[in-house]
C-alpha positions as CSV (number, residue, x, y, z in Angstrom):
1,X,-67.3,15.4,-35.4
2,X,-67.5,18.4,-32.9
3,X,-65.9,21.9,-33.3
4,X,-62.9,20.6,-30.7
5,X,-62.2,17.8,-32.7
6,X,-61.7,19.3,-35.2
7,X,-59.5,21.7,-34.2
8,X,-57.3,19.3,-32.6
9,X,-57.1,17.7,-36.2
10,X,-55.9,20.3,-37.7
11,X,-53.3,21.3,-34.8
12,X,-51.7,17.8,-34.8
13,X,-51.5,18.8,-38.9
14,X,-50.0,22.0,-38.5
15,X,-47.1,19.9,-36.2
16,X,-46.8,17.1,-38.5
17,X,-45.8,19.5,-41.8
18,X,-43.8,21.6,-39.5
19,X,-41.9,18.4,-37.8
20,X,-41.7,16.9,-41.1
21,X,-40.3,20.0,-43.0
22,X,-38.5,22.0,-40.5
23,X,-36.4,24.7,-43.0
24,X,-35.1,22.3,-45.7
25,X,-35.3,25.5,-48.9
26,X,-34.2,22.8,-50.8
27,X,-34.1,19.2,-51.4
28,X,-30.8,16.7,-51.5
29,X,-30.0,16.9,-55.3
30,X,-30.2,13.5,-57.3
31,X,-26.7,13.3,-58.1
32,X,-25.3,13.2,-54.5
33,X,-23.5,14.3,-51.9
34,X,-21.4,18.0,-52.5
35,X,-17.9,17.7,-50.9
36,X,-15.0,19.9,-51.0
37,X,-11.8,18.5,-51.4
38,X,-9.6,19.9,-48.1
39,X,-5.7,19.5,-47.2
40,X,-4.6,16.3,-47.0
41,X,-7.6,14.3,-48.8
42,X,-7.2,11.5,-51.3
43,X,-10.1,9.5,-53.3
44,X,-9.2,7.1,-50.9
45,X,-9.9,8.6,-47.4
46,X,-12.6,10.6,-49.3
47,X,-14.4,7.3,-50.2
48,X,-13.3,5.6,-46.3
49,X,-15.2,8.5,-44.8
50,X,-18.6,8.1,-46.1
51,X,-18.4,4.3,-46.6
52,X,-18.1,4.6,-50.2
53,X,-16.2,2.8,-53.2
54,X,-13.7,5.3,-55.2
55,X,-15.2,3.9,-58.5
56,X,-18.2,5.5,-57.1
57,X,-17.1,8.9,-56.6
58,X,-15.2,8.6,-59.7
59,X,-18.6,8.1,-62.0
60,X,-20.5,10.3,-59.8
61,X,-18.4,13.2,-60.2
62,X,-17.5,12.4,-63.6
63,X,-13.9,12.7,-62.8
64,X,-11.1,11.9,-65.9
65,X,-8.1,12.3,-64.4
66,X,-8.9,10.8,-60.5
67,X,-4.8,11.6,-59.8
68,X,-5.5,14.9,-60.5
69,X,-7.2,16.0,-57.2
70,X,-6.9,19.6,-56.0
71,X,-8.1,21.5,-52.6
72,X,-11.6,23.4,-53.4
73,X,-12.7,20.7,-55.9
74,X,-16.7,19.9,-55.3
75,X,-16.5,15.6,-55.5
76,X,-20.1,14.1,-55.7
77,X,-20.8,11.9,-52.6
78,X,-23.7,9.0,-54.2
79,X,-25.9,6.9,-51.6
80,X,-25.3,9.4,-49.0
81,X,-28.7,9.1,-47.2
82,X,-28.4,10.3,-43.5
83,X,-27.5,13.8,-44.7
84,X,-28.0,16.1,-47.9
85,X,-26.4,19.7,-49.5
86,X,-23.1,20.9,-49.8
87,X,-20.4,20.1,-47.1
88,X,-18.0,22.9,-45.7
89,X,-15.7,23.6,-42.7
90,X,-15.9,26.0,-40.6
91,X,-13.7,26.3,-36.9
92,X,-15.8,26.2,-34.2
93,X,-16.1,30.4,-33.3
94,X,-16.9,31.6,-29.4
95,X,-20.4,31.2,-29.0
96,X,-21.4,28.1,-30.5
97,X,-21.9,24.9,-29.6
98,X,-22.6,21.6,-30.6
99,X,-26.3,21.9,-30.0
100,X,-26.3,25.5,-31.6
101,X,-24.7,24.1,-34.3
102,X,-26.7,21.2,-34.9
103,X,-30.1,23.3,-34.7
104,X,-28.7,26.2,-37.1
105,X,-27.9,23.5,-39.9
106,X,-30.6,21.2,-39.1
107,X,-28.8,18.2,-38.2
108,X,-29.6,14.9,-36.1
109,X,-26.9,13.9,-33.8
110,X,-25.7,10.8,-35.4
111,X,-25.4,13.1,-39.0
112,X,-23.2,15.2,-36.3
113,X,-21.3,12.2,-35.4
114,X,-20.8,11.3,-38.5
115,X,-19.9,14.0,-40.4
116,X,-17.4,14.7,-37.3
117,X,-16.3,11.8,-36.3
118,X,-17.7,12.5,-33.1
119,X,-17.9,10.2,-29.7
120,X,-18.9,12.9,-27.7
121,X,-20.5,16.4,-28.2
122,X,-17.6,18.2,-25.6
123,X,-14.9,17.1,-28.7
124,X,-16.2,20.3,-30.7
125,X,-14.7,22.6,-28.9
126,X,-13.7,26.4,-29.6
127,X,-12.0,26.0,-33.1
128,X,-12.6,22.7,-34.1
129,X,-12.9,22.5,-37.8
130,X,-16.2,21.3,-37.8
131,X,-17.9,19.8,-41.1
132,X,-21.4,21.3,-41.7
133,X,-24.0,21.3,-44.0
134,X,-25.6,24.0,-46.6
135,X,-28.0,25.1,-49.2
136,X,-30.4,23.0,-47.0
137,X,-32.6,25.9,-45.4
138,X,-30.1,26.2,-42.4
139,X,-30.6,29.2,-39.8
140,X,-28.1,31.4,-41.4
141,X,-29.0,34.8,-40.1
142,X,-32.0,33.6,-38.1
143,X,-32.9,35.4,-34.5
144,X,-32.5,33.9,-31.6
145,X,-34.1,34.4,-28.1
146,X,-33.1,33.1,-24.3
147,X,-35.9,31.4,-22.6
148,X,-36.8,32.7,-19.2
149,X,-37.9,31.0,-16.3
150,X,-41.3,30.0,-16.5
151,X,-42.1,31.0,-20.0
152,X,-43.9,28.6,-22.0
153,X,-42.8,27.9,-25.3
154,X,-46.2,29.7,-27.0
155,X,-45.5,32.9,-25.2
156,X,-42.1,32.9,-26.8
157,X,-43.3,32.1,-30.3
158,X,-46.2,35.0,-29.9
159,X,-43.0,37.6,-28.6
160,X,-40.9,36.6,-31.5
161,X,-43.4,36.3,-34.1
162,X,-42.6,32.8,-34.8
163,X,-45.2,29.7,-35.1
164,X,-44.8,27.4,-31.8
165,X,-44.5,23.8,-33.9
166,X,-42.5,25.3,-36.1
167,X,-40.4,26.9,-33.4
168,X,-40.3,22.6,-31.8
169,X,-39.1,21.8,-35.2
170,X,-36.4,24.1,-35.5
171,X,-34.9,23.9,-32.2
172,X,-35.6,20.0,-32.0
173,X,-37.3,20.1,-28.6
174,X,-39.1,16.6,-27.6
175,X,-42.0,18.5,-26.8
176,X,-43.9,21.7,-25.9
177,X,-41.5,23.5,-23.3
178,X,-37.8,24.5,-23.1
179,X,-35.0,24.5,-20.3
180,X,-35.0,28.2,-19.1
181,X,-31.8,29.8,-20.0
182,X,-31.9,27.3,-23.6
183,X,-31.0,30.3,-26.5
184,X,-34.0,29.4,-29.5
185,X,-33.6,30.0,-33.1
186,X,-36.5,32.5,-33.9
187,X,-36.6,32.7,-37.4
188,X,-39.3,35.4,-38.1
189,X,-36.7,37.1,-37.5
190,X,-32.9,38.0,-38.2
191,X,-29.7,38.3,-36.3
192,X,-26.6,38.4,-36.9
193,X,-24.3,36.2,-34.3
194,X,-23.3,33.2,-32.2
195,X,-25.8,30.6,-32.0
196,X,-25.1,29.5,-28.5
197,X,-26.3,33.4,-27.5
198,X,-28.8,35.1,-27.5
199,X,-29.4,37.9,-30.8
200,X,-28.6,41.1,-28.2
201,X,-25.0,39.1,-28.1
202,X,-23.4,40.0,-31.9
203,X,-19.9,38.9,-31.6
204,X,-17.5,37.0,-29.3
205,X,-14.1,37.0,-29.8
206,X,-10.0,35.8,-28.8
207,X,-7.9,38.1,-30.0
208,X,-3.9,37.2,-30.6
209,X,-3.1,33.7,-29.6
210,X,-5.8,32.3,-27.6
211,X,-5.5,29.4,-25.3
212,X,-2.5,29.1,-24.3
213,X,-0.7,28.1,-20.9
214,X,1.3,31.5,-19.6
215,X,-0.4,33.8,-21.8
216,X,-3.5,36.8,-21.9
217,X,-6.6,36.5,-23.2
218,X,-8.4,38.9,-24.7
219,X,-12.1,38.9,-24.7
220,X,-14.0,40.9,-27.0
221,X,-18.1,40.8,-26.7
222,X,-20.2,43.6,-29.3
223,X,-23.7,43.5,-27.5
224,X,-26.8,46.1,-27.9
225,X,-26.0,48.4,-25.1
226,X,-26.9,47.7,-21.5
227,X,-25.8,44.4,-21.6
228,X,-24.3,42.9,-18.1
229,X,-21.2,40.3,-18.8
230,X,-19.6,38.1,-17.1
231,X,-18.5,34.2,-17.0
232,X,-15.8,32.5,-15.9
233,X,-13.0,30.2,-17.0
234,X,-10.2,28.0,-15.3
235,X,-12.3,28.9,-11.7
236,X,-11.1,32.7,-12.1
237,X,-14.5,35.0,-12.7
238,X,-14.2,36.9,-16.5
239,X,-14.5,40.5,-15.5
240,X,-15.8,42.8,-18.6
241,X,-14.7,46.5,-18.8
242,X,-17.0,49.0,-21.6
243,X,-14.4,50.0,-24.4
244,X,-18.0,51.9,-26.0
245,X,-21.1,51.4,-25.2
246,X,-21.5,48.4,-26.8
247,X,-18.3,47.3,-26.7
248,X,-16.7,45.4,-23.7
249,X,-13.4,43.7,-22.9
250,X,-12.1,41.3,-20.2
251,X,-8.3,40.1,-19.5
252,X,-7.8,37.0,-18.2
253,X,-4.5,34.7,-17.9
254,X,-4.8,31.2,-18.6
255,X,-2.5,29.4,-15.9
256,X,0.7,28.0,-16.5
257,X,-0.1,24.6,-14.3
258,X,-3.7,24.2,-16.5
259,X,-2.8,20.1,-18.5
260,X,-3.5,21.0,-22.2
261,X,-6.7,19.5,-23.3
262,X,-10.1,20.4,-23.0
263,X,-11.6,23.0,-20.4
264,X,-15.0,25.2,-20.3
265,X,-15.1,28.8,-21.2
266,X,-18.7,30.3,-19.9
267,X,-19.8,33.3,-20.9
268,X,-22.8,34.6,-18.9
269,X,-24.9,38.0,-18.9
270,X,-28.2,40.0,-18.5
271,X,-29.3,41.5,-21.4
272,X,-30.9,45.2,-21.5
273,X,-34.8,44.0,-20.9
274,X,-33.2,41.9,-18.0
275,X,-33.1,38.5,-19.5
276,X,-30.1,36.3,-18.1
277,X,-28.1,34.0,-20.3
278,X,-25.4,31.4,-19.8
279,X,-23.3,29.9,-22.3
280,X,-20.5,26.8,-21.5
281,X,-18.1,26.0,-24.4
282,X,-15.3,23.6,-24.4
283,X,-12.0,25.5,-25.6
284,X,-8.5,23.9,-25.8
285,X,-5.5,25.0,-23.9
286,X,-2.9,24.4,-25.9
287,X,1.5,24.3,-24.3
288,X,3.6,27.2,-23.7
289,X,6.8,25.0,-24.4
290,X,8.1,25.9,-21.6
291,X,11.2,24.7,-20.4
292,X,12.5,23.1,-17.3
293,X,16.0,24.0,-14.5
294,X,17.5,23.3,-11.7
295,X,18.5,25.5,-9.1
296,X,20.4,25.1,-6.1
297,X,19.2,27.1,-3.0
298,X,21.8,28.1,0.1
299,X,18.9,28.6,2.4
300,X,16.9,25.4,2.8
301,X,14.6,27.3,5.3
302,X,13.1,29.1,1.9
303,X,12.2,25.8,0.7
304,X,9.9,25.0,3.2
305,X,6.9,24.1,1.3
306,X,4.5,25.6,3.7
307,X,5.9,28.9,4.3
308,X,6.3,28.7,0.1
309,X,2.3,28.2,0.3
310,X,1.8,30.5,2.7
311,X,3.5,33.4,0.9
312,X,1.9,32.5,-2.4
313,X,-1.4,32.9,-1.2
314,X,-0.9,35.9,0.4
315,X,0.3,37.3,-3.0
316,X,-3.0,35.5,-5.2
317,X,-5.1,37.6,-2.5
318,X,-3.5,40.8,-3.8
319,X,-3.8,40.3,-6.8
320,X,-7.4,38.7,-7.0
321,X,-9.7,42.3,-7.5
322,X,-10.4,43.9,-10.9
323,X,-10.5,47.3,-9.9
324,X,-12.2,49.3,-12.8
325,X,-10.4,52.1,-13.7
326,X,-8.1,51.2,-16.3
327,X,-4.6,53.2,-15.6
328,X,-2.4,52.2,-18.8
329,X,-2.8,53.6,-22.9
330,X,-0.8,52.2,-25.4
331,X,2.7,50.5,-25.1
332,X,4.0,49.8,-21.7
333,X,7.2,51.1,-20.2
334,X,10.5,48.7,-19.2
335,X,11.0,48.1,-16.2
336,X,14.5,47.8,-16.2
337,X,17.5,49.0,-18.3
338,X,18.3,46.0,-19.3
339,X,15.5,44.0,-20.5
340,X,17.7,41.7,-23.5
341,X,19.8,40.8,-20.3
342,X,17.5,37.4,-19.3
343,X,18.4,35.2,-16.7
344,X,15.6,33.3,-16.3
345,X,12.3,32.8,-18.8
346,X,8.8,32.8,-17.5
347,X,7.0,29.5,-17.6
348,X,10.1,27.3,-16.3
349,X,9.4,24.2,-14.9
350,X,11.9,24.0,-12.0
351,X,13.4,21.8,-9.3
352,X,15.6,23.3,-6.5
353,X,18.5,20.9,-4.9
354,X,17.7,18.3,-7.4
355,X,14.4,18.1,-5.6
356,X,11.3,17.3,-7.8
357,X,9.8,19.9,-10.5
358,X,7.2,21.5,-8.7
359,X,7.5,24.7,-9.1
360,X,7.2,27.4,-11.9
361,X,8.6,30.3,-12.5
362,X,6.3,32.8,-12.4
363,X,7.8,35.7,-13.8
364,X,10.6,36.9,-15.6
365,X,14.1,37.4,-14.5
366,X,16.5,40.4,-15.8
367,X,20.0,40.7,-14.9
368,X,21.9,43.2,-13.6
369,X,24.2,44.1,-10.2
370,X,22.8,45.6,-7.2
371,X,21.6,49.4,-7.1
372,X,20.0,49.1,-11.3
373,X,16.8,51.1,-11.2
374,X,13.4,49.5,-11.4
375,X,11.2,51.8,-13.4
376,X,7.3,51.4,-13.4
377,X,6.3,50.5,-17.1
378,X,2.6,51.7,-17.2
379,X,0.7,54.0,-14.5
380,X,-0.6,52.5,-11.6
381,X,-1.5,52.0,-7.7
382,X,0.9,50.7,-5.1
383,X,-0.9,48.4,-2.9
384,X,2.4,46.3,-1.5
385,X,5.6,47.5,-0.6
386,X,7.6,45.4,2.0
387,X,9.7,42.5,2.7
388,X,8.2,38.9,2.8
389,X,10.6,35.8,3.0
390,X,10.8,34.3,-0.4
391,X,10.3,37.5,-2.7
392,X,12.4,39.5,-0.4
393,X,11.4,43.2,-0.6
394,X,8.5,43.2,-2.6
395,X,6.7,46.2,-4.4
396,X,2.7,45.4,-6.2
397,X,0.8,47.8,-8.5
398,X,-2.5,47.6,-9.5
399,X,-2.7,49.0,-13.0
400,X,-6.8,48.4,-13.4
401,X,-9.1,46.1,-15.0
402,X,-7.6,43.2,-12.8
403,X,-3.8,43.8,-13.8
404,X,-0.7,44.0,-11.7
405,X,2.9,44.0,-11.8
406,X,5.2,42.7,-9.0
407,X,9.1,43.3,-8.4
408,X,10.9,41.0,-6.4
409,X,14.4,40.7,-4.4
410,X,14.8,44.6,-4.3
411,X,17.6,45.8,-2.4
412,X,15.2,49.1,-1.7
413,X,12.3,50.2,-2.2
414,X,11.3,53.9,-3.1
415,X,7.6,54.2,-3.2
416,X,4.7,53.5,-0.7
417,X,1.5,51.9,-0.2
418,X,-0.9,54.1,-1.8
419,X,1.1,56.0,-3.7
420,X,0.4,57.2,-7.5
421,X,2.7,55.9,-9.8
422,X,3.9,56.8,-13.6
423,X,5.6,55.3,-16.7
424,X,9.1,55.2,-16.1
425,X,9.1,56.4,-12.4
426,X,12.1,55.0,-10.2
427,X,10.1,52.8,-7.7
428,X,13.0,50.9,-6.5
429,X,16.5,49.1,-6.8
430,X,17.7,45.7,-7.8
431,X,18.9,43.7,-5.1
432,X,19.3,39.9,-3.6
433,X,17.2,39.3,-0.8
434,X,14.9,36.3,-0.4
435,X,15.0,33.0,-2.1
436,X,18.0,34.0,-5.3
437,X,21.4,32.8,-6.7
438,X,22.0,36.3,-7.4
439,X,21.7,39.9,-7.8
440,X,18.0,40.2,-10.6
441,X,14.7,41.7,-11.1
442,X,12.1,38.9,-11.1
443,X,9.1,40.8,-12.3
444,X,5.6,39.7,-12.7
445,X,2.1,40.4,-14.2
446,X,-0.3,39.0,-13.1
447,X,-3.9,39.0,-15.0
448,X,-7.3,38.1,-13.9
449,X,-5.4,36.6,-10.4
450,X,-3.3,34.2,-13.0
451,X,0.5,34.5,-13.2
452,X,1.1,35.6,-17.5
453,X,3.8,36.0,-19.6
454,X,5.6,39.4,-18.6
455,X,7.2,40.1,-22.0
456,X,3.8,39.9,-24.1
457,X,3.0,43.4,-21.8
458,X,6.0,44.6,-23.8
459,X,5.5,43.5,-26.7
460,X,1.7,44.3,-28.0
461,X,-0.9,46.8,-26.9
462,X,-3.5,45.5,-24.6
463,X,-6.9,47.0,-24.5
């Protein structure tokens, strides 16, 4: 046998131990399956799940009183052979995926569809509680690396430290190469982090209540400093603003007219040595509960749906830059005297002259006669101040990082385009002109380009 041979004999033995023990620490225990018992569970569904009999589970886990079942209690699972360890939940954080989550816990895609009663990967979205696998030799804290264009998969394991056929095995690649852009697990060394990102990406998180039609999210990313964010979701571009140095934040409304269901959230960068990732994860939008009315307009002229259209998109082009320097600390202003004094909620579903529902209310209307002073509630740039047909005369700040407030129907307006604006500043008067049923402020803020829930600005501190 020659010198070649032989080496190729013991290569395709180096990738059959590494293919055949990828990180198992351990292997599945004799007596079974380890379940936890969860919310909800009986013996029965228990024993439905993983297409076993109760008396099973009974003998295996040595139970006396089977009635007696409590949340936390470990059950052993027997004849469980398409998966091994101890089962646990976990909801689905930013920044991992179904095939993140599959490679850290060393799972095959029918154990995933199984243990998830999966049809397709997109149903483990952001915060699904997904059922996982441990004390198997999963990737807990391994590193993880973004393959570049071009790079060969040896290249990477020599940069990371890692063995190549072991790096296959980990990541279950059919073969030799990766897709660029496809984030590895590199587990010579450690990283805290999502999966689905590279290890210069720590955290990713939603703050307050998440996904939901109407309202602001709030995205918080920790990264090794000089990382370049972005991403996008819904169509609008995330823009991120440094809160530190490795620290960044981006606003963004979700719309009021996005169906509830499934949608992707991608967050996409450049790390600091110039490496460019990209990350897609399905996240839920759940309702508002918003309500609907009906409203009866004097003027049909102001129904016209074109000049409607027309007016609207003159407004989204306002409001569509994320200028970056940030104007607001703390607690926003009112902008009105009498904010408990509500005629109309944002979110609204509503249908003028018995006409169909079409249309929502985009912001949120405060009583009061003609002449009340409208106050700016948080420092800011005037970029609009004039009459247009349906808002009647109009007045738009741009408070930074992509946030602006509107004020509608005024019966004058006291500032001017350009001018500097502050908390609690008088920048005009409550009126009734354009499309209304009566003397109000209709304000707005607008987030990311997306129409948001005006009393949440109020309400909380945003970044």
């Amino acid at each position: 046998m020659t010198g070649r041979a032989v080496v190729a004999l013991l290569v395709v033995a180096v990738f059959a131990a590494a293919i055949a023990q990828p990180a198992y620490a351990q292997q599945q225990e004799e007596d079974g399956l380890r379940y936890p018992v969860q919310p909800g569970d009986t013996l029965s569904s228990i024993a439905l799940r993983f297409n076993v009999s109760i008396d099973e589970i009974v003998r295996a886990s040595s139970l006396t009183n089977p009635n007696n079942l409590n949340v936390g209690d470990i059950l052993i699972i027997p004849g469980v052979d398409w998966v091994e360890g101890t089962l646990f939940f976990q909801n689905v954080p930013l920044g991992e995926t179904y095939v993140s989550l599959k490679r850290r816990y060393l799972l095959s895609d029918a154990s995933m569809a199984l243990l998830n009663q999966l049809t397709s990967p997109n149903q483990l979205y952001y915060g699904f509680p997904a059922m996982l696998a441990s004390d198997r030799g999963e990737l807990a804290n391994s590193a993880r690396a973004v393959v570049s264009a071009g790079q060969p998969l040896w290249e990477l394991a020599a940069i990371s430290g890692d063995n190549p056929w072991a790096l296959m095995a980990y990541n279950q690649l059919l073969g030799a190469w990766a897709v660029p852009g496809d984030v590895l697990f590199t587990p010579a060394g450690q990283a805290a982090g999502p999966g689905g990102l590279p290890s210069g990406v720590h955290s990713v998180e939603v703050e307050g209540i998440g996904f939901v039609q109407g309202r602001t999210l709030v995205v918080n990313v920790v990264s090794d400093e000089g990382t370049q964010l972005g991403g996008e979701f819904f169509g609008a571009p995330l823009h991120f603003f440094a809160e530190s140095d490795t620290q960044q934040v981006a606003l963004q409304g979700v719309p009021l007219y996005a169906e509830t269901g499934t949608f992707d959230f991608t967050l996409s960068g450049t790390l600091a040595d110039g490496a460019s990732f990209s990350l897609t994860q399905p996240v839920r939008v759940a309702s508002g509960g918003y309500e609907s009315e009906t409203l009866t307009v004097n003027d049909p002229a102001l129904l016209n749906p074109e000049l409607s259209e027309r007016e609207m998109q003159q407004v989204y082009a306002m409001v569509a830059d994320a200028t970056p320097d940030k104007r607001w600390a703390g607690y926003w202003g009112a902008p009105h005297p009498y904010i408990n004094v509500i005629n109309s909620r944002f979110g609204i579903h509503r249908s003028y002259n018995n006409g169909e529902y079409e249309n929502y209310h985009y912001g949120i209307d405060f009583g009061g006669g003609v002449g009340i002073e409208i106050w700016a509630p948080a420092p800011g740039t005037v970029i609009f101040a004039g009459p247009l047909d349906v808002r009647g005369n109009v007045t738009i700040i741009d408070h930074g990082w992509g946030v602006y407030t509107g004020y509608f129907h005024q019966s004058q307006i006291l500032v001017e385009l350009g001018d500097q604006v502050q908390t609690g500043q008088v920048i005009g008067l409550v009126g009734a002109t354009g499309r209304i049923t009566g003397a109000h402020l209709h304000w707005e803020v607008w987030v990311g380009g997306v129409a948001v829930e005006p009393m949440d600005w109020l309400n909380r501190i945003y970044p």
